[in-house]
PDB file of N, CA, C and O in Angstrom:
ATOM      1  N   UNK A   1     111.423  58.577  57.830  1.00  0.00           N
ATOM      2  CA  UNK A   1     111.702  59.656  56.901  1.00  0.00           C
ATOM      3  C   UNK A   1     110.475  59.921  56.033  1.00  0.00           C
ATOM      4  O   UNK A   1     109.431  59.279  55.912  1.00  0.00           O
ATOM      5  N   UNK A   2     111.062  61.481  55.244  1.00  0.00           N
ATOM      6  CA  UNK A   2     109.494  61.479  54.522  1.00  0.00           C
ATOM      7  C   UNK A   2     108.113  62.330  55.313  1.00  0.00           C
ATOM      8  O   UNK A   2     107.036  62.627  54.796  1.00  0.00           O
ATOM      9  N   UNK A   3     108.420  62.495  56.228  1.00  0.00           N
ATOM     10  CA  UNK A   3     107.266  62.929  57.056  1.00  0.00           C
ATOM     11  C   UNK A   3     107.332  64.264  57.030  1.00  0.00           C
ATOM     12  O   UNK A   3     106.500  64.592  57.876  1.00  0.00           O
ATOM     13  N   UNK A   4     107.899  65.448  56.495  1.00  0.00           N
ATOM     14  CA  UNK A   4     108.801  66.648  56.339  1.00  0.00           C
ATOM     15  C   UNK A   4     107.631  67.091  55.850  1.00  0.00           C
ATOM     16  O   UNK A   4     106.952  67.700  56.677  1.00  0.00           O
ATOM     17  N   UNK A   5     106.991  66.938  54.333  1.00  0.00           N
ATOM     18  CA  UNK A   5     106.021  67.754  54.507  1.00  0.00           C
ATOM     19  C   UNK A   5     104.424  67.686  54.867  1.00  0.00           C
ATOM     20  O   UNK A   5     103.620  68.617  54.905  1.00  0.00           O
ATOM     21  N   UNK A   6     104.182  66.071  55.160  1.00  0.00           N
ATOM     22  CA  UNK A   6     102.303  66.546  55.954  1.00  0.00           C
ATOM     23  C   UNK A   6     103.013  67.017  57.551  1.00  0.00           C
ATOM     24  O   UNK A   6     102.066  67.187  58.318  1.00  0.00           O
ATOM     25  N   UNK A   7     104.109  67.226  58.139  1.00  0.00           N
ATOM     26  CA  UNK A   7     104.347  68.234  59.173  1.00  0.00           C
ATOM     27  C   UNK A   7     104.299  69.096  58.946  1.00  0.00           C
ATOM     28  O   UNK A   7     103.332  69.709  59.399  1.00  0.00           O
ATOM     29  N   UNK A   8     104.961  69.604  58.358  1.00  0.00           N
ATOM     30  CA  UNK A   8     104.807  71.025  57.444  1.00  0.00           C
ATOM     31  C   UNK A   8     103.649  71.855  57.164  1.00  0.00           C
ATOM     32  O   UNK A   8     103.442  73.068  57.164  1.00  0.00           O
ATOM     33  N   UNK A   9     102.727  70.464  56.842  1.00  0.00           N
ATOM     34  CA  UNK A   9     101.328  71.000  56.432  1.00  0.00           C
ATOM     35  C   UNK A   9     100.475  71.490  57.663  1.00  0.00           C
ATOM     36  O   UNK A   9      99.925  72.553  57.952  1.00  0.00           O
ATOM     37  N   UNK A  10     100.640  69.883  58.448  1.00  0.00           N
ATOM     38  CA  UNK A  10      99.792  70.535  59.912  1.00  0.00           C
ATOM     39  C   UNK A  10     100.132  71.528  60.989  1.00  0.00           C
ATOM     40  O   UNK A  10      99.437  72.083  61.840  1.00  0.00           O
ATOM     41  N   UNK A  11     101.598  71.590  60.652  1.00  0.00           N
ATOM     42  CA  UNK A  11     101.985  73.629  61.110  1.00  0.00           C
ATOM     43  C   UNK A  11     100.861  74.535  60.932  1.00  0.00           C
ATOM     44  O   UNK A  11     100.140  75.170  61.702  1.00  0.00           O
ATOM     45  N   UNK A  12     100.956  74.362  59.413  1.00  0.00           N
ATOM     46  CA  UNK A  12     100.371  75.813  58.193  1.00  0.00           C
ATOM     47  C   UNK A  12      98.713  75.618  58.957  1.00  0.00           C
ATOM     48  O   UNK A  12      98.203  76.604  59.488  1.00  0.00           O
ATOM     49  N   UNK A  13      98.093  74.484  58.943  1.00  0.00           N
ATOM     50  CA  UNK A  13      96.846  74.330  59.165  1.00  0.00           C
ATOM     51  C   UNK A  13      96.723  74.852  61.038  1.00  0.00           C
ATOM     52  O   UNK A  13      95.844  75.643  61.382  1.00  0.00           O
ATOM     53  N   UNK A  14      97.771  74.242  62.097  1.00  0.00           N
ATOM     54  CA  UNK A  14      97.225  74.692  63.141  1.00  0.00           C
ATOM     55  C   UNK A  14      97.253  76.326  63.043  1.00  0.00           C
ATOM     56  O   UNK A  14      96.244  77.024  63.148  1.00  0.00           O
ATOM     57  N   UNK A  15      98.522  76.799  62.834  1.00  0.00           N
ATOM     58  CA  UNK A  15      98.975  78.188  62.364  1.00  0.00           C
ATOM     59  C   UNK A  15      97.635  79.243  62.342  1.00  0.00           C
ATOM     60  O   UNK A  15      97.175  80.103  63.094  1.00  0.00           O
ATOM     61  N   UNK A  16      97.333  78.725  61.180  1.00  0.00           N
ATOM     62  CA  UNK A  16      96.072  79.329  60.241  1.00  0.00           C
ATOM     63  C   UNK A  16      95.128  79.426  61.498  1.00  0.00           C
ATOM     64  O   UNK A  16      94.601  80.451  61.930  1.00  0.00           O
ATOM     65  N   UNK A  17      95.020  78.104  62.014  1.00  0.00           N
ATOM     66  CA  UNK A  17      93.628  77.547  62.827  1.00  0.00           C
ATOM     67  C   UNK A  17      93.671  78.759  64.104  1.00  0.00           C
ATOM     68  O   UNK A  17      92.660  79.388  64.416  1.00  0.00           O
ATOM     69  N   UNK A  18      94.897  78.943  64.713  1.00  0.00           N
ATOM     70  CA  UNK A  18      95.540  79.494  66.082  1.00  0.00           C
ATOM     71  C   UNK A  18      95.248  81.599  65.411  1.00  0.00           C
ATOM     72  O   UNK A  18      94.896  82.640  65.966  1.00  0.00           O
ATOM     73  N   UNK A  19      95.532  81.324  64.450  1.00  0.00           N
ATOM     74  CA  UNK A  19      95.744  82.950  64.744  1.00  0.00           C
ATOM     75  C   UNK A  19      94.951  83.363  63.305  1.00  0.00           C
ATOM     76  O   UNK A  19      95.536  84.040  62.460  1.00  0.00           O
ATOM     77  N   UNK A  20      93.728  82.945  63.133  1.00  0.00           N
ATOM     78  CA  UNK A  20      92.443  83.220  62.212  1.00  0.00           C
ATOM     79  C   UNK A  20      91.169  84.069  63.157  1.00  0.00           C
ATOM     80  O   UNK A  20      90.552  83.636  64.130  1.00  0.00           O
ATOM     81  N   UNK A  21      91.061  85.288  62.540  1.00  0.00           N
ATOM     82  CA  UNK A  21      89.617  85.752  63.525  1.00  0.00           C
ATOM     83  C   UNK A  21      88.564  85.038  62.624  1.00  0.00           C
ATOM     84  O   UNK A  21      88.436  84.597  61.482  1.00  0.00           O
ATOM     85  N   UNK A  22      87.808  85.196  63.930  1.00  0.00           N
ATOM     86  CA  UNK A  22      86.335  84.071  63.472  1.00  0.00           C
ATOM     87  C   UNK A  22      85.255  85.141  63.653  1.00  0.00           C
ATOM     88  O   UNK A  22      85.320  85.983  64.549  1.00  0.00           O
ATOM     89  N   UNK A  23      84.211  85.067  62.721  1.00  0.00           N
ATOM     90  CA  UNK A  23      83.531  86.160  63.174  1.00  0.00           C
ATOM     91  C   UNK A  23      81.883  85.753  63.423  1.00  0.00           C
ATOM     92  O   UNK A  23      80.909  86.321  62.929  1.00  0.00           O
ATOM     93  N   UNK A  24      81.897  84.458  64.450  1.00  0.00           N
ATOM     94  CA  UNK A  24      80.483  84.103  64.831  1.00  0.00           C
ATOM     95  C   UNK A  24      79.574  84.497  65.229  1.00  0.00           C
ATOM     96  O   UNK A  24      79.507  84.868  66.401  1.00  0.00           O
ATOM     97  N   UNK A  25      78.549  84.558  64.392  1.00  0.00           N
ATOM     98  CA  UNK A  25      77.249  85.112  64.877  1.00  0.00           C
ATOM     99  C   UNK A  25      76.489  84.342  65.900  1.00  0.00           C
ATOM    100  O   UNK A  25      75.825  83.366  65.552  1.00  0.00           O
ATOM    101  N   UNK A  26      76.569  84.844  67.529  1.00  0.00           N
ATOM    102  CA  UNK A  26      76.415  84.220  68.268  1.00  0.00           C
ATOM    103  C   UNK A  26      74.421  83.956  68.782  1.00  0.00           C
ATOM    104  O   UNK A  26      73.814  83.071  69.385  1.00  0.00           O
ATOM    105  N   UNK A  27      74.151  84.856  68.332  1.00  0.00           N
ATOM    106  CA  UNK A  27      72.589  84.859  68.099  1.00  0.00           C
ATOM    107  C   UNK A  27      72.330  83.891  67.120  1.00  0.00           C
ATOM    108  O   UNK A  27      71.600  83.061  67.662  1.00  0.00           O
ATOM    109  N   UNK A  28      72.554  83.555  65.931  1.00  0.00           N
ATOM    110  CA  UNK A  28      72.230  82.383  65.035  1.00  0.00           C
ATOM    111  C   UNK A  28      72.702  81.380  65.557  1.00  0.00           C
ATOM    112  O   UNK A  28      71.908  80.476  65.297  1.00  0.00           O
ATOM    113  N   UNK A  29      73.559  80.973  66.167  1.00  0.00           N
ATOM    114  CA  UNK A  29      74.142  79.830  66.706  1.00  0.00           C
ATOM    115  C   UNK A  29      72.771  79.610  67.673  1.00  0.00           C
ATOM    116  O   UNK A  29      71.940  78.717  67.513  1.00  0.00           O
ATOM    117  N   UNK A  30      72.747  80.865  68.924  1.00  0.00           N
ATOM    118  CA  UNK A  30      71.479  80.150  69.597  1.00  0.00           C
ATOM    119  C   UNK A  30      70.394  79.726  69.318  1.00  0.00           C
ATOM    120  O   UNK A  30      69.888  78.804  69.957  1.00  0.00           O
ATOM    121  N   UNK A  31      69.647  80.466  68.029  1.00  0.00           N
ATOM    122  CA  UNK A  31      68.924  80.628  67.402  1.00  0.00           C
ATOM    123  C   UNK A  31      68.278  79.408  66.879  1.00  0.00           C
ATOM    124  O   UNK A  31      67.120  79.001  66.964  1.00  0.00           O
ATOM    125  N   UNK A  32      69.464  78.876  66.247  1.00  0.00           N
ATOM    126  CA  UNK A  32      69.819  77.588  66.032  1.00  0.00           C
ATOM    127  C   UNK A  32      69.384  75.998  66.955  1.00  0.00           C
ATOM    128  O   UNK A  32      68.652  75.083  66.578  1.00  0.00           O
ATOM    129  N   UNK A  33      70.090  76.134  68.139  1.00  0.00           N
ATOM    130  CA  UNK A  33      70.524  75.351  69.072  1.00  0.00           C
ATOM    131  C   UNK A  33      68.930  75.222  69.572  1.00  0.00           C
ATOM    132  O   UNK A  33      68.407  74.109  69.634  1.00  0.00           O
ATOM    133  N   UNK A  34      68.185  76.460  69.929  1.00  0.00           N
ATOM    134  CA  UNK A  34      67.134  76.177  70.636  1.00  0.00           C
ATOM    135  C   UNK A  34      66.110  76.392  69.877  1.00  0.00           C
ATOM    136  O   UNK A  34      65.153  76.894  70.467  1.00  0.00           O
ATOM    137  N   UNK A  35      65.971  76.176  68.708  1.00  0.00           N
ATOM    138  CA  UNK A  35      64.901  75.930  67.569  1.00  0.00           C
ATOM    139  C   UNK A  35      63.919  77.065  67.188  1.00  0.00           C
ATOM    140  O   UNK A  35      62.694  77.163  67.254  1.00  0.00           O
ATOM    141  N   UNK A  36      64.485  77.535  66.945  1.00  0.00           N
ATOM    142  CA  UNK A  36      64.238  79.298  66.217  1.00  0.00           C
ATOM    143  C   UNK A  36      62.343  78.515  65.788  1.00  0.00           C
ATOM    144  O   UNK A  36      62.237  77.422  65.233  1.00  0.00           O
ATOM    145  N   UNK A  37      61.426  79.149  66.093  1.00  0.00           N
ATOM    146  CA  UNK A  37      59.858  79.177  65.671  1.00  0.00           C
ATOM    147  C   UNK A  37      59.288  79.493  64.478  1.00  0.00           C
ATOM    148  O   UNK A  37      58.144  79.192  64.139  1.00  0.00           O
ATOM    149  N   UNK A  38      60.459  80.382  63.546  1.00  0.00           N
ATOM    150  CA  UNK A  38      60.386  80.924  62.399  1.00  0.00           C
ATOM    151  C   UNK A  38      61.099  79.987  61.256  1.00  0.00           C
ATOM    152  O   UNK A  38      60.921  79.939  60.039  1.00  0.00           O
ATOM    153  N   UNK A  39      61.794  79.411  61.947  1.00  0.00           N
ATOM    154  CA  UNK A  39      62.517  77.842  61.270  1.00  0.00           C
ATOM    155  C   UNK A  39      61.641  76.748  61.251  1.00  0.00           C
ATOM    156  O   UNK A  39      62.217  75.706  60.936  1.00  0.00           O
ATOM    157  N   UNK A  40      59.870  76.574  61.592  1.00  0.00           N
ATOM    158  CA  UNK A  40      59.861  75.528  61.466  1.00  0.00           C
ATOM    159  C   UNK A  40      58.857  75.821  60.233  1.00  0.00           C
ATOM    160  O   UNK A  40      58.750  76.939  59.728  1.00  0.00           O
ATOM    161  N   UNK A  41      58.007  74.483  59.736  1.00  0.00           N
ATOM    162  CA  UNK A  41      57.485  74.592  58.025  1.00  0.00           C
ATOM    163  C   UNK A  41      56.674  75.702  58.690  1.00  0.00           C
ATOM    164  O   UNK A  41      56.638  76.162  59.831  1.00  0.00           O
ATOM    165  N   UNK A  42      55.822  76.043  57.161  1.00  0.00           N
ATOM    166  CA  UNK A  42      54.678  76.695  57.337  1.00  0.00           C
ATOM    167  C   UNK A  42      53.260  76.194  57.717  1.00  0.00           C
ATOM    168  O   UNK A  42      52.421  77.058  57.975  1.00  0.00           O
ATOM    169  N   UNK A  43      52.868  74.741  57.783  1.00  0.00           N
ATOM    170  CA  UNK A  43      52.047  74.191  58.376  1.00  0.00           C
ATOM    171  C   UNK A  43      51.963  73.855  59.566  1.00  0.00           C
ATOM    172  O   UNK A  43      50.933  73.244  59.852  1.00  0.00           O
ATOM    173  N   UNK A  44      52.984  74.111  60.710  1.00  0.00           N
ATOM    174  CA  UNK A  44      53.268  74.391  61.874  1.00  0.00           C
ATOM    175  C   UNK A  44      53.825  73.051  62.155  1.00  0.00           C
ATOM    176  O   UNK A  44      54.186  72.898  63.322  1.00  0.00           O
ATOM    177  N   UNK A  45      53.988  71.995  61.322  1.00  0.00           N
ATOM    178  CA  UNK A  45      54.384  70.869  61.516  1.00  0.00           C
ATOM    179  C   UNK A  45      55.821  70.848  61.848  1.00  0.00           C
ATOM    180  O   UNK A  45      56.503  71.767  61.393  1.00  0.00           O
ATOM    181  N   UNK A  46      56.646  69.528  62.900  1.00  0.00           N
ATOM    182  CA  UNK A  46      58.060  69.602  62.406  1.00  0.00           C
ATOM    183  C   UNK A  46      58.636  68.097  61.608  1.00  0.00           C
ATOM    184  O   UNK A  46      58.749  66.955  62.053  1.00  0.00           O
ATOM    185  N   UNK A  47      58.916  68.655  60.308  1.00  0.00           N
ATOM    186  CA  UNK A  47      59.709  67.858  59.660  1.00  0.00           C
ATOM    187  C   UNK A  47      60.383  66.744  59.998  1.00  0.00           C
ATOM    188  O   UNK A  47      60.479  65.753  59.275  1.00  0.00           O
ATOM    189  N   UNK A  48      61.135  66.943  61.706  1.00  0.00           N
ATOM    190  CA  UNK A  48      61.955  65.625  61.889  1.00  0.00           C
ATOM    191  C   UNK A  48      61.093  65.382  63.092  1.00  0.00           C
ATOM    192  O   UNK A  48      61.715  64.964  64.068  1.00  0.00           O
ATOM    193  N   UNK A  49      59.725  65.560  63.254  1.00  0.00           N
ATOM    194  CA  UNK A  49      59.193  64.704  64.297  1.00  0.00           C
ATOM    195  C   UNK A  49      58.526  63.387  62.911  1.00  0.00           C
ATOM    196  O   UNK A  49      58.491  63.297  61.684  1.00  0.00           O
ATOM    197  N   UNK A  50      58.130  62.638  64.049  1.00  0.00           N
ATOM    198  CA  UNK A  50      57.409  61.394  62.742  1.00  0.00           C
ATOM    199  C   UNK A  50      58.489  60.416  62.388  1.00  0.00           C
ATOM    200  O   UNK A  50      59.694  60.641  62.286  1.00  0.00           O
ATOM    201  N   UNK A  51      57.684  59.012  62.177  1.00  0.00           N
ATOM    202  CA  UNK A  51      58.663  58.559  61.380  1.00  0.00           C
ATOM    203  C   UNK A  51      57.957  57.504  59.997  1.00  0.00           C
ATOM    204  O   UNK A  51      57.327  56.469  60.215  1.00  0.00           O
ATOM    205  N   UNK A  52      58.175  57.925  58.949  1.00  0.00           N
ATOM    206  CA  UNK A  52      57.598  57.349  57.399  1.00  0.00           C
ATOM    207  C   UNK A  52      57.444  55.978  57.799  1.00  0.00           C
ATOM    208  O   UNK A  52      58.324  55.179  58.122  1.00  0.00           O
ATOM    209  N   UNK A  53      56.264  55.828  57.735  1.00  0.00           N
ATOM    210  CA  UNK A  53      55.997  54.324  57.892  1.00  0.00           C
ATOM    211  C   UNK A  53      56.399  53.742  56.383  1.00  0.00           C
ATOM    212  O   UNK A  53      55.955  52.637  56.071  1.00  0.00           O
ATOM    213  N   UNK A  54      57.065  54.327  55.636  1.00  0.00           N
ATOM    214  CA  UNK A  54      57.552  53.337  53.900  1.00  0.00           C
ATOM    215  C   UNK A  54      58.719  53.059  54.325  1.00  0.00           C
ATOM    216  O   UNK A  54      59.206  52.023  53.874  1.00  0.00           O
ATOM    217  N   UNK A  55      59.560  53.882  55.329  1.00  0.00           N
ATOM    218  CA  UNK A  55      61.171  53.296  55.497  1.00  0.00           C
ATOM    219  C   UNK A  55      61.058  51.874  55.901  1.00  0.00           C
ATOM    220  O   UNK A  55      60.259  51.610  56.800  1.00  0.00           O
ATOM    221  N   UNK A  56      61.751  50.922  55.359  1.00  0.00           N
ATOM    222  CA  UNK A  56      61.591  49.880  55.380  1.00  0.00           C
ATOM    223  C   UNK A  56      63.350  49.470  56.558  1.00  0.00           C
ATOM    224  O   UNK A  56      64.342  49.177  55.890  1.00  0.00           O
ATOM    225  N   UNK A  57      63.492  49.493  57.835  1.00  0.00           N
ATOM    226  CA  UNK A  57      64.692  49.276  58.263  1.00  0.00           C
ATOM    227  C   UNK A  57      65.526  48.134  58.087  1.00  0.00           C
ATOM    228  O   UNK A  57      64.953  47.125  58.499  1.00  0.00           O
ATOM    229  N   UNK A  58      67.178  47.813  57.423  1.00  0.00           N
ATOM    230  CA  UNK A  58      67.648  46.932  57.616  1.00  0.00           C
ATOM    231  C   UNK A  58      67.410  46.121  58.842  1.00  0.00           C
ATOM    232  O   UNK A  58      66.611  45.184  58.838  1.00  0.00           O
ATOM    233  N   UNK A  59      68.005  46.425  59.750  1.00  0.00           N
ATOM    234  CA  UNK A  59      68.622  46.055  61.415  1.00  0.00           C
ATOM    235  C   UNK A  59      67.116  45.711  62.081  1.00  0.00           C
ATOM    236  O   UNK A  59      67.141  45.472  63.288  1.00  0.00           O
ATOM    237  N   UNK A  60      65.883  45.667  61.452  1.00  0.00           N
ATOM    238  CA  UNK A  60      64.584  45.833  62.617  1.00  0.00           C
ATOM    239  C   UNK A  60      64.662  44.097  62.274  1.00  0.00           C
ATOM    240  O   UNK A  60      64.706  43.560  61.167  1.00  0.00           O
ATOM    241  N   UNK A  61      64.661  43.663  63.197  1.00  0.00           N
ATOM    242  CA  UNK A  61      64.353  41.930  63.565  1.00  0.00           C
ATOM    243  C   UNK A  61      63.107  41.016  62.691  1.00  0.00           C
ATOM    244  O   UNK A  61      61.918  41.262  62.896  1.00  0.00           O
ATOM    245  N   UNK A  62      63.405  40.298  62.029  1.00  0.00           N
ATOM    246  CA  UNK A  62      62.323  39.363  60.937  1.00  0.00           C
ATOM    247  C   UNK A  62      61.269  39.451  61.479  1.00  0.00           C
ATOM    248  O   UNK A  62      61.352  39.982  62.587  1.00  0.00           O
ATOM    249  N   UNK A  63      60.249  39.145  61.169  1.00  0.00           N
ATOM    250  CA  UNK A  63      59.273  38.658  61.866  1.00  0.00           C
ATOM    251  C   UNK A  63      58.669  39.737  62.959  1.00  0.00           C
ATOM    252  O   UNK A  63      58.274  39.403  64.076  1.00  0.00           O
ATOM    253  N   UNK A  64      58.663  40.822  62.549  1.00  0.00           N
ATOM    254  CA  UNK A  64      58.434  42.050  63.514  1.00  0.00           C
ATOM    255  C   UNK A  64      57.293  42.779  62.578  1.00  0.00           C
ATOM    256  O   UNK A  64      56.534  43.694  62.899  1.00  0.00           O
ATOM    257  N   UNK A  65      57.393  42.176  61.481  1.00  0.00           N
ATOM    258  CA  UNK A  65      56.230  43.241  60.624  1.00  0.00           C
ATOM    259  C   UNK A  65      56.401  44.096  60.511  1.00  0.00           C
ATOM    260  O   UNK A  65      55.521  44.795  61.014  1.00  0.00           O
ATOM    261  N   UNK A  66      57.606  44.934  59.798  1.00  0.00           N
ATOM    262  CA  UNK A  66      58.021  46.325  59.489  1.00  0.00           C
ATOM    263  C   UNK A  66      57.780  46.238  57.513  1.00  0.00           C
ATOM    264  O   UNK A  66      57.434  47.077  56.681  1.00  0.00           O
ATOM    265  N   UNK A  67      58.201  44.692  57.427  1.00  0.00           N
ATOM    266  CA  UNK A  67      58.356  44.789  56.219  1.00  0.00           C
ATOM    267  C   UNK A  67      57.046  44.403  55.691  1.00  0.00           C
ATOM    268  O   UNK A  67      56.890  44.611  54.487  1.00  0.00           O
ATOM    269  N   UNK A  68      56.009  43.852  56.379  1.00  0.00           N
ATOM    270  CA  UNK A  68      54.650  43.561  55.733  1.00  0.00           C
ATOM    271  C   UNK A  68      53.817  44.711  55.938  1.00  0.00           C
ATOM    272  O   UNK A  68      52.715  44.827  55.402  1.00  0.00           O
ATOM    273  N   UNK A  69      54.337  45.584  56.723  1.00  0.00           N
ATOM    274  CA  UNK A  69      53.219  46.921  56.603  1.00  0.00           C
ATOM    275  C   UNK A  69      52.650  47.053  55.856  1.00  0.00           C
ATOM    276  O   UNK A  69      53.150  46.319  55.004  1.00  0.00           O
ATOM    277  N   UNK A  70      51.482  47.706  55.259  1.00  0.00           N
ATOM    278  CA  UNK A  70      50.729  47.970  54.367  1.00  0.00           C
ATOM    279  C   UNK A  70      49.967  49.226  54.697  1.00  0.00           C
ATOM    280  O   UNK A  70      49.137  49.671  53.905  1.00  0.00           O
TER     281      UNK A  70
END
């Protein structure tokens, strides 16, 4: 018992979900997906290539010299 209204709720939510127009811009999505040229910095660099040699990783194994970097 008791369950009356989060059923209730996930009606209202599929409901909503089932018969909501969506109005996706399907060009930004691709745009997106395959790395738009105008999205990257202005130094032609990309941001998530590289990795900061200061991150210091939990999980990287002792004695591996991540943490004595300098």
């Amino acid at each position: 018992m008791g369950r009356g209204r989060a059923k209730a709720k996930q009606t209202k939510v599929a409901r909503e979900l089932k018969y909501r127009e969506f109005n996706t811009d399907f060009n930004q999505l691709q745009r997106e997906l395959h790395g738009d040229d105008r999205l990257s910095s202005a130094d032609g660099s990309d941001a998530t290539t590289g990795e900061s040699e200061d991150f210091d990783d939990p999980y990287d194994e002792p004695g591996n010299g991540s943490a004595n970097r300098r």
